[in-house]
N, C-alpha and C positions, 0 to 999 in steps of 0.2 A: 499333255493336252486333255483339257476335259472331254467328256463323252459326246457333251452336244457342238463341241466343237470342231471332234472329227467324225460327227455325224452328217455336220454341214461342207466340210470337205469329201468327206467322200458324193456326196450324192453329186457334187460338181465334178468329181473325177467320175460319175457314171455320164454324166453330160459329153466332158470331153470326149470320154471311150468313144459316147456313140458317134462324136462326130468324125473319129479319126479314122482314117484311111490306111495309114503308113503303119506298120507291122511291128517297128520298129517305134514308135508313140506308144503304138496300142500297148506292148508289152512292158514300158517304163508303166504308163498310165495304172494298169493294171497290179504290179507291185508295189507300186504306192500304195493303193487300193488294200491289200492283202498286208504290208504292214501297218497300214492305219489300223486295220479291221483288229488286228493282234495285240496291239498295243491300248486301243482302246476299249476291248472288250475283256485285257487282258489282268488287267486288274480296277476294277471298279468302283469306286472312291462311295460311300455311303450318299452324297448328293447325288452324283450317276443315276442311283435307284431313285430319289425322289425324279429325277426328269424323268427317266424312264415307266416310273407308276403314273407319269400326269400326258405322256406322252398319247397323244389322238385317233394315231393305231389301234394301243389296245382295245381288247373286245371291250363292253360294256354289258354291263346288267341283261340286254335285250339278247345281246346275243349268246350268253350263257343259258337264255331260258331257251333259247328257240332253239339250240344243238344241244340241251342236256334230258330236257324235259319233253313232255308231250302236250295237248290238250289245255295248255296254259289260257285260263277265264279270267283275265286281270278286273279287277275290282277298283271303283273308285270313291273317294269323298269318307269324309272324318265323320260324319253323322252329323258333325254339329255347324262347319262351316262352309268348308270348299273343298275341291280338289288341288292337291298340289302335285305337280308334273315330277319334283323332283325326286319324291319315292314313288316308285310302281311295287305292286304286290296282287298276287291270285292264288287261285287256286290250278294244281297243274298234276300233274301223273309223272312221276319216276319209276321209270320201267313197271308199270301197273299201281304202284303204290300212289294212293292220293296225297298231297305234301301242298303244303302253302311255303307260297317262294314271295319273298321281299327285297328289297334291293333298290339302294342308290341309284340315280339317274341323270347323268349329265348332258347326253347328245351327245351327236355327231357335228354334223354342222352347226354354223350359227346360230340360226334360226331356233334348231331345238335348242341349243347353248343357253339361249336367252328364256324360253319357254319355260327348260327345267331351272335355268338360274345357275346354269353351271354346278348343279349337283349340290346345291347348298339348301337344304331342306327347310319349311314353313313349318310352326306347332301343328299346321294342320298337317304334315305330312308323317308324323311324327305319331299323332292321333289316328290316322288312317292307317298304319301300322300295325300300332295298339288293336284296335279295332282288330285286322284279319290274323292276327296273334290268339286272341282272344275269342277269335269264331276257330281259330283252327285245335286248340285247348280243347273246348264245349265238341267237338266232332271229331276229336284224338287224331289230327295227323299232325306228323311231325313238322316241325318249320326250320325253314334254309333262306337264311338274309345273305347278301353280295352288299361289302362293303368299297362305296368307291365314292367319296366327297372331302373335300377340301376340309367342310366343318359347318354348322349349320347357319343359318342365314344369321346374320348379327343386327340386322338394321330397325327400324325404329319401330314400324309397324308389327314385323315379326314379336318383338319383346312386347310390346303392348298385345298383343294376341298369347301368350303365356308361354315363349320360348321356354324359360328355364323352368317352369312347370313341365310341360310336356316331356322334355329331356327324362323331367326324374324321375316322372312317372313310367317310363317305360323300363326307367334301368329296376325300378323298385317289380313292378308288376312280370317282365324276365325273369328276375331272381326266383320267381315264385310258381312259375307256369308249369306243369305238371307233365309235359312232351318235351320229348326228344328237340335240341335245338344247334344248328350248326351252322356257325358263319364262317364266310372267305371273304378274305381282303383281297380284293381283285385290283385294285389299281392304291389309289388314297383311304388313309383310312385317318382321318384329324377329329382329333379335339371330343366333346361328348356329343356332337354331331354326327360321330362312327359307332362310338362307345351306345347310344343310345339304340342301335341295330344290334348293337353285339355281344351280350351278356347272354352267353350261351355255353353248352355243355364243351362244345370243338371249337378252337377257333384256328383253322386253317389260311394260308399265307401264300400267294404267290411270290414267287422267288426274285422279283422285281418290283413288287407291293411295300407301301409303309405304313405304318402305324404310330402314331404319336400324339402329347397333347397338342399340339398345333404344329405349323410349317415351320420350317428352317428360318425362312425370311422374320418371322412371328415372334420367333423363337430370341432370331439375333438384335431384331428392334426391340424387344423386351432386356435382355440382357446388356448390349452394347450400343443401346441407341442406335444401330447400325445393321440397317438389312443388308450391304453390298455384304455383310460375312454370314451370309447360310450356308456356305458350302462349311467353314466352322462348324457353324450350331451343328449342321447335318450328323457330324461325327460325333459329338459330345451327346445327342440326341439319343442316341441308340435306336432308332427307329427303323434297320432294316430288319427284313424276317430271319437272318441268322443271327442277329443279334436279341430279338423276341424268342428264337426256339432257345438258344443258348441260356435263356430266362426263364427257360419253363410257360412264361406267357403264351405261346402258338406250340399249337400242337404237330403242327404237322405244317411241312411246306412242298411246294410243287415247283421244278424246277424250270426254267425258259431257257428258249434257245438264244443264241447270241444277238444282241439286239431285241431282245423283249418279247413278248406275242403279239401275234395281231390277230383277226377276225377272221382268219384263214388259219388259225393253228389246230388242224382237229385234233391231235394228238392229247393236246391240255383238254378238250371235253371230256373227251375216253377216259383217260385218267380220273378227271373230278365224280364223273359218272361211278366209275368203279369204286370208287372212294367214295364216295356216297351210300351207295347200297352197300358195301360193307359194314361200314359204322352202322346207319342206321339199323341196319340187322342187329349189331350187337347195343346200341342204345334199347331198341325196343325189346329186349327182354328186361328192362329193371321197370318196377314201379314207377309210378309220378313221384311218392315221397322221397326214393330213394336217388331220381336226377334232381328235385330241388338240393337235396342234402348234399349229395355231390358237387353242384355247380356252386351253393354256398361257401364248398371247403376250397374248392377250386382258385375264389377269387379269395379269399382269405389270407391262402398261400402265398400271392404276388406281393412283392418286398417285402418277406416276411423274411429278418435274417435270425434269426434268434435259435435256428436250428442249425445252421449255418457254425 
């Protein structure tokens, strides 16, 4: 049974529970419950992790700043056009240290759903970015992006505003920035719509997080004319984080409890928190020359088989 299948049985076996009376319901009810829970958690099929990274629960951008950080001054507008809702970025204090934090942004509800566009980024969002990248460079503190978007916005207006510009520019001008730089994939991480946040020294992975050029569905229409086969693609994909560390691609992953995180999980803050301040302690002893050179060899190395 897939995951979101016996995700939506169970939560009707917590229904029954609550209505049942008889002791004897209640305890059948509840062993359902507990081999659903086993079986489904129990071995985890590589699309599993894509429901799971896209699933509504998990924190979001907002709430990694507001349990990890302190004093967060969020900053808005590209300089040159508008504000887009669906990258946020500021400036903020880890444990005293000043850091500029970036990050995807999708919403919770509808409402914001629609605001940030469902996490699918404008050039202006992309340029606004740039921008507090580039103030945080000029005033040396380090920068921390949260990857969490589907992929960046595709539509008509967006490309007529310099989508694939903006893209490149950011991956070109990363490559090159002279601090300390560490992103997580906190939920999605699709297409150069992630890629474009995350050309960075660390690139860390939640344990229910993906990464990939595009979606499963994206993936299988492209290949088989056929989106009903993503859970296919999902596998051929390689897009979960054990299969990215297994790559050398992620550096480090962070593990989830059974059924994913949610915005209640303080354990996973503490963790990234502490993980944070460690690296960065050891990133900022090396020069600016010496993390471009680094993060240069770094991507260099990815499908490189020839050492192999």
């Amino acid at each position: 049974m897939a995951l979101q299948e016996a995700e939506d049985r169970i939560r009707q076996l917590d229904i029954e529970l609550s209505r049942a009376t008889d002791t004897a319901t209640q305890r059948e009810l509840q062993q359902e419950k507990s081999q659903l829970l086993a079986q489904a958690y129990g071995s985890i099929s590589s699309f599993d992790r894509v429901y799971l990274a896209r699933k509504t629960t998990r924190p979001g951008v907002r709430d990694y700043i507001g349990r990890i950080f302190t004093d967060f001054f969020e900053m808005h507008g590209d300089r040159l056009m508008q504000d887009d809702p669906a990258v946020i970025g500021g400036i903020a204090a880890l444990d005293g240290m000043p850091v500029t934090v970036i990050g995807h942004c999708k919403g919770k509800t509808l409402d914001e759903n629609i605001k940030c566009n469902f996490g699918m980024p404008n050039p202006e969002g992309y340029r606004k970015a740039l921008r507090l990248m580039k103030q945080a460079e000029k005033f040396r503190r380090p920068i921390i992006t949260f990857i969490d978007t589907p992929g960046a916005y595709p539509g008509l207006e967006s490309e007529m505003h310099g989508q694939g510009e903006a893209i490149a520019r950011n991956l070109m001008e990363m490559g090159s920035l002279t601090v300390p730089i560490i992103t997580i994939v906190i939920g999605e991480g699709g297409s150069g719509g992630a890629l474009a946040l995350s050309v960075a020294d660390r690139i860390w992975m939640l344990e229910n997080a993906v990464y990939s050029i595009l979606s499963p569905e994206g993936f299988a229409s492209i290949l088989w004319k056929d989106s009903s086969r993503a859970r296919e693609a999902a596998e051929l994909m390689k897009l979960t984080a054990y299969d990215l560390y297994a790559r050398g691609i992620v550096d480090r992953l962070f593990g989830e409890p059974a059924g994913g995180v949610d915005s209640n999980s303080r354990s996973i803050y503490e963790r990234m928190k502490n993980a944070l301040l460690n690296e960065l302690s050891i990133l900022g002893r090396q020069n600016g020359r010496a993390l471009v050179e680094q993060r240069y060899k770094k991507y260099r190395r990815i499908g490189d088989c020839t050492s192999k």
